[in-house]
C-alpha positions as CSV (number, residue, x, y, z in Angstrom):
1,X,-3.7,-34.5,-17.5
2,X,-6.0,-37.3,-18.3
3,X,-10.1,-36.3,-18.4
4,X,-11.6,-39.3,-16.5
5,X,-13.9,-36.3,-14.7
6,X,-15.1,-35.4,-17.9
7,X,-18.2,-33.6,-17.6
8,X,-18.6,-34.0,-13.6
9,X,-19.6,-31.8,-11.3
10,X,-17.2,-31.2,-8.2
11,X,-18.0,-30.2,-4.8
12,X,-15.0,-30.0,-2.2
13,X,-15.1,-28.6,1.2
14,X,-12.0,-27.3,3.0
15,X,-10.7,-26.4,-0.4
16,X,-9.2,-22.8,0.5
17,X,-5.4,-24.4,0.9
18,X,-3.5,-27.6,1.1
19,X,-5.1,-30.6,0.1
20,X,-8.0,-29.7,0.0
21,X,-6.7,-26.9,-2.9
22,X,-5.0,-29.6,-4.4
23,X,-8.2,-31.8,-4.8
24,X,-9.8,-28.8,-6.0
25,X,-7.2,-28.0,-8.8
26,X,-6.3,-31.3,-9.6
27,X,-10.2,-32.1,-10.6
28,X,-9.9,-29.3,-13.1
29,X,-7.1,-30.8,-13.8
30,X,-8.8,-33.8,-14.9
31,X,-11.6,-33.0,-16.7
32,X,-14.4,-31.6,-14.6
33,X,-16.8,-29.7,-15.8
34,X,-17.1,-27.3,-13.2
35,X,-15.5,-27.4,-9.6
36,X,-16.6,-26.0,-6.1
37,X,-14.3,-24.5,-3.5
38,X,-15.8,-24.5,-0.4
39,X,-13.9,-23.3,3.3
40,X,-15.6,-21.8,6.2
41,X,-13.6,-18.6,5.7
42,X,-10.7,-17.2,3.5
43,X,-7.6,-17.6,4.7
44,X,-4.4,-16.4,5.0
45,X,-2.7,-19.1,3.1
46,X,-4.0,-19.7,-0.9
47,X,-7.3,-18.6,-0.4
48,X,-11.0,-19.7,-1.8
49,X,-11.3,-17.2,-3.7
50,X,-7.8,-17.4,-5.8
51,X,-8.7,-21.0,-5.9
52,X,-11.7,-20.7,-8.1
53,X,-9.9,-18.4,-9.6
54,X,-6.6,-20.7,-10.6
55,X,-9.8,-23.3,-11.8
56,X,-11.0,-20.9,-13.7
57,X,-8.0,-19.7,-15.4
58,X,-7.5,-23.3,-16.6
59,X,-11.2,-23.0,-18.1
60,X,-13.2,-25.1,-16.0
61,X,-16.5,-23.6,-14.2
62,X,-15.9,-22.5,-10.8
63,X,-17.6,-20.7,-7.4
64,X,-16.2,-20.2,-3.7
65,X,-18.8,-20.7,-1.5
66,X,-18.4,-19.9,2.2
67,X,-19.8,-23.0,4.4
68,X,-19.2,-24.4,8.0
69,X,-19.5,-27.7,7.6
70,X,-20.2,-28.5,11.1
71,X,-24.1,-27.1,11.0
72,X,-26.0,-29.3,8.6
73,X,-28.2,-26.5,6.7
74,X,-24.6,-24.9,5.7
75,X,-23.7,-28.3,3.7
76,X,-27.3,-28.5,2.2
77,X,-27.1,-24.9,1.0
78,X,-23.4,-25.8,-0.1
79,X,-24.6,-28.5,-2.6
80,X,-27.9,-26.9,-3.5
81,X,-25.1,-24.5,-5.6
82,X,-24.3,-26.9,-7.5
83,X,-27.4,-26.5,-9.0
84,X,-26.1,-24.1,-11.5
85,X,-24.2,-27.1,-13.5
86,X,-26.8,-29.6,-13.0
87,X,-25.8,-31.1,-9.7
88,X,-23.0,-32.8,-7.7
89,X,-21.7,-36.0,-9.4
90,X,-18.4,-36.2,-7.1
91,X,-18.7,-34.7,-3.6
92,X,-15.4,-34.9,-1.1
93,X,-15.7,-34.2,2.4
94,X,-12.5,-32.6,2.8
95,X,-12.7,-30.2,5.4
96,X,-10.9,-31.2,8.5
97,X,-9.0,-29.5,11.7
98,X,-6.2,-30.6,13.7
99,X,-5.6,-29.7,17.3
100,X,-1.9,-27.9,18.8
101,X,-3.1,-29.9,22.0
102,X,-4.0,-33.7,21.5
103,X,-3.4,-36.8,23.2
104,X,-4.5,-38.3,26.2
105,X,-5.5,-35.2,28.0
106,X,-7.2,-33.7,25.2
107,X,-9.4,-30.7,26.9
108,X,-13.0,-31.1,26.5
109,X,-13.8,-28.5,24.6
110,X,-11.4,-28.4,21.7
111,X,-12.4,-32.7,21.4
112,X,-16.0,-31.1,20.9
113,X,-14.5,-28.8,18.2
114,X,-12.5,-31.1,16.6
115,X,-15.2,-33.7,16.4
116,X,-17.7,-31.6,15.0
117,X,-15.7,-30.8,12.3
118,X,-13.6,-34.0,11.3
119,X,-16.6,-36.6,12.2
120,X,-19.8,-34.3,12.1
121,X,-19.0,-32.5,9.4
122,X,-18.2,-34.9,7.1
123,X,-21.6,-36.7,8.2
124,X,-23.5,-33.6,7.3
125,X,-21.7,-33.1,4.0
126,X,-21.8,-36.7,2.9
127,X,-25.9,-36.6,3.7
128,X,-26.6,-33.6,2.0
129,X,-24.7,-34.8,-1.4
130,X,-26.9,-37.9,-1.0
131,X,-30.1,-36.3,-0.3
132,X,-29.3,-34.3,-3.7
133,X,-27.9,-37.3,-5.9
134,X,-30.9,-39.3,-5.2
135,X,-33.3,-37.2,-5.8
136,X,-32.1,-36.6,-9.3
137,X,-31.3,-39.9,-10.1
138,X,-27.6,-39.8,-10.6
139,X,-25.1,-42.3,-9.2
140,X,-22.5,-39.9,-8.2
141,X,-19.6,-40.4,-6.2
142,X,-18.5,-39.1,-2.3
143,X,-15.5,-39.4,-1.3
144,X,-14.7,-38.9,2.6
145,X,-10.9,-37.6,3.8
146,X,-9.2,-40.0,6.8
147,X,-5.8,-40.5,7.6
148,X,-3.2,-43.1,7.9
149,X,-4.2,-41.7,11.4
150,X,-7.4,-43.2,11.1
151,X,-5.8,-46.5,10.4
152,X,-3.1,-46.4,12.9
153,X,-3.3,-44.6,16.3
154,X,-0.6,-42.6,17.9
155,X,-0.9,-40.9,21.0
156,X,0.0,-37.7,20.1
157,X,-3.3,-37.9,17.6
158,X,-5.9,-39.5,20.0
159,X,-8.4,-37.4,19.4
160,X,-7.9,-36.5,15.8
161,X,-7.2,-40.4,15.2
162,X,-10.3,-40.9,16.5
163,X,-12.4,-38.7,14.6
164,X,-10.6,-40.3,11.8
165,X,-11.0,-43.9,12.5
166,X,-14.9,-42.6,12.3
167,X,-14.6,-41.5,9.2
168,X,-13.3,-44.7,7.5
169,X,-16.1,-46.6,9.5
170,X,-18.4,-44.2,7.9
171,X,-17.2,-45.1,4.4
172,X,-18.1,-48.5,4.6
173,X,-21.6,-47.9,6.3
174,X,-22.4,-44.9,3.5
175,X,-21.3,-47.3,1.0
176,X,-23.8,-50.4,2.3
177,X,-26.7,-47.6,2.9
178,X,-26.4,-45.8,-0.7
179,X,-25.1,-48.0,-2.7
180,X,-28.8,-49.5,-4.1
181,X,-29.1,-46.0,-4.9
182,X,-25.8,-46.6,-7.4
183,X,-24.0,-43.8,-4.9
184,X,-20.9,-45.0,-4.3
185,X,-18.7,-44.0,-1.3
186,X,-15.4,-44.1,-0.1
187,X,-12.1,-42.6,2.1
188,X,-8.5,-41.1,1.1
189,X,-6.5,-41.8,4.2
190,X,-3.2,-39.4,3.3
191,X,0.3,-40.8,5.1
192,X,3.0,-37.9,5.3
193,X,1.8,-35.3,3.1
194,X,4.1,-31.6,2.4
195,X,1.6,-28.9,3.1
196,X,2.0,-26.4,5.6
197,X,-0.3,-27.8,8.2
198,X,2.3,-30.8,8.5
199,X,5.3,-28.0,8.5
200,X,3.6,-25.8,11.7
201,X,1.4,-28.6,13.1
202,X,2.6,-29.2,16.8
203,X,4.8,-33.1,17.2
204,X,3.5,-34.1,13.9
205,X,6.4,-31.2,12.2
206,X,8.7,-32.8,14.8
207,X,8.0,-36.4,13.4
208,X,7.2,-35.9,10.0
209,X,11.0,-36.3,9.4
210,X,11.4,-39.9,11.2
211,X,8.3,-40.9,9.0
212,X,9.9,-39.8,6.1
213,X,13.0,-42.0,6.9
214,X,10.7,-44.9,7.3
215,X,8.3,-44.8,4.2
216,X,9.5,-47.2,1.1
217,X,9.3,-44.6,-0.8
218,X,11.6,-42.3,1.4
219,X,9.6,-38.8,0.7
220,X,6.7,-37.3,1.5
221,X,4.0,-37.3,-0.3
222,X,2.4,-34.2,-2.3
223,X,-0.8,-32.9,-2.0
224,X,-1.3,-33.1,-5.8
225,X,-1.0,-37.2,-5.3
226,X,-4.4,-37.2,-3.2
227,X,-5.7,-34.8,-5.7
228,X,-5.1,-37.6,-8.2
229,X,-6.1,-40.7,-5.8
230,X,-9.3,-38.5,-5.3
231,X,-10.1,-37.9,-8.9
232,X,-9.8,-41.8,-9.2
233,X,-12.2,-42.6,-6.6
234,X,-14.7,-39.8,-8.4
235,X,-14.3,-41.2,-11.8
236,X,-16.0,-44.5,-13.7
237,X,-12.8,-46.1,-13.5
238,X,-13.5,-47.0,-10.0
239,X,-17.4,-47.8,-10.8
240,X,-16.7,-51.0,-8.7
241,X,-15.1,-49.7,-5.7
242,X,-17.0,-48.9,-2.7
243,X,-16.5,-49.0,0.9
244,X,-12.4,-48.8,0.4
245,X,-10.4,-46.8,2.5
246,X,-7.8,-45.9,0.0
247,X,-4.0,-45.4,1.7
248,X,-1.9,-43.2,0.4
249,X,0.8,-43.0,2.5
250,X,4.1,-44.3,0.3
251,X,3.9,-47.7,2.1
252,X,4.8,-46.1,5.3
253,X,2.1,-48.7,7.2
254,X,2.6,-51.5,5.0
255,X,6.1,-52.0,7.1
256,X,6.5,-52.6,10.9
């Protein structure tokens, strides 16, 4: 792998499974010098704690800490561990839900759920890697996850479309607010992506197939490819990118 996170500190929450794991592994992957994994529990799938551990067996630094990123003092104590290394320099707001009921209907209080993790939660992370970065100087990097839902609506998505929309919206603002602080900030928004969520995830597992069939590329994509899109958007080879929303999607919306 290439080392264009040479010497960076990575912070990534929902990192216990899927792309969020990915991220986390493929940062190590590249070069940082130490990486957090950060979920709200373990889980049944991968895991945080076999997470740091894969990091750490390919000799990069690593911790699993436990942090809800919907309550704002969670995320601040989530970054204030990277204190050990030194600090954040890349932070990606990863963590994210999905709903087995969505659309028009959407009930009330699983909206309020969802938003408070996919919208406020990235917020709060995003905030508290800031807060941090500027007070020691560094221009570091945050890097928000949307979705090609975020780009384009369907109505089996409309609330987590919504929440996603957000956080694209929130990239650019971030990026005007921070960036005279040299804290850049941007979005992933992942198309089609094999993880497990896509595979059990109510109508998106039924359609996942149909957008396979339509994407130029005619796959789907792999979690290690936002891993790598990611590591870009962390590294100084994007030092003049800010405010992007990044598709990764295999062209799928790039065709009618």
């Amino acid at each position: 792998m290439s080392n264009i996170l040479n010497s960076k500190v990575v912070v990534v929450t929902g990192a216990s499974s899927g792309i969020g794991r990915a991220i986390a592994l493929r940062a190590a992957e590249h070069g940082a010098r130490a990486v957090i994994v950060s979920d709200v529990t373990e889980t049944p799938r991968e895991g945080g704690e076999p997470t740091a551990a894969a990091i750490a067996a390919l000799g990069v630094a690593s911790r699993f800490v436990r942090a809800d990123v919907s309550q704002r003092a969670e995320n601040d104590a989530l970054v204030a561990a990277s204190e050990e290394f030194g600090g954040v320099d890349v932070f990606i707001a990863n963590a994210g839900i999905t709903l087995r009921t969505d659309g028009a209907d959407v009930p009330e209080e699983d909206y309020r759920r969802l938003m408070a993790v996919n919208l406020d939660g990235v917020l709060f992370g995003a905030q508290a890697a800031a807060n941090q970065m500027r007070a020691k100087g560094k221009a570091g990097s945050i890097v928000l996850m949307a979705s090609m839902g975020g780009i384009a609506g369907a109505g089996i998505t409309v609330a987590y479309s919504t929440s996603k929309g957000g956080v694209v919206l929130m990239a650019k603002s971030l990026a005007d607010a921070l960036g005279p602080d040299g804290i850049r900030v941007n979005a992933v928004a992942p198309g089609t992506i094999d993880t497990v969520l896509l595979r059990t995830a109510p109508g998106i597992a039924e359609a996942s197939e149909g957008f396979r069939q339509r994407t130029p590329l005619r796959r789907l994509g792999q979690p290690s490819e936002i891993g790598d899109a990611v590591a870009y958007l962390g590294s100084d080879l994007s030092s003049y990118v800010t405010g992007h929303a990044l598709l990764v999607d295999g062209g799928l919306l790039a065709t009618i």
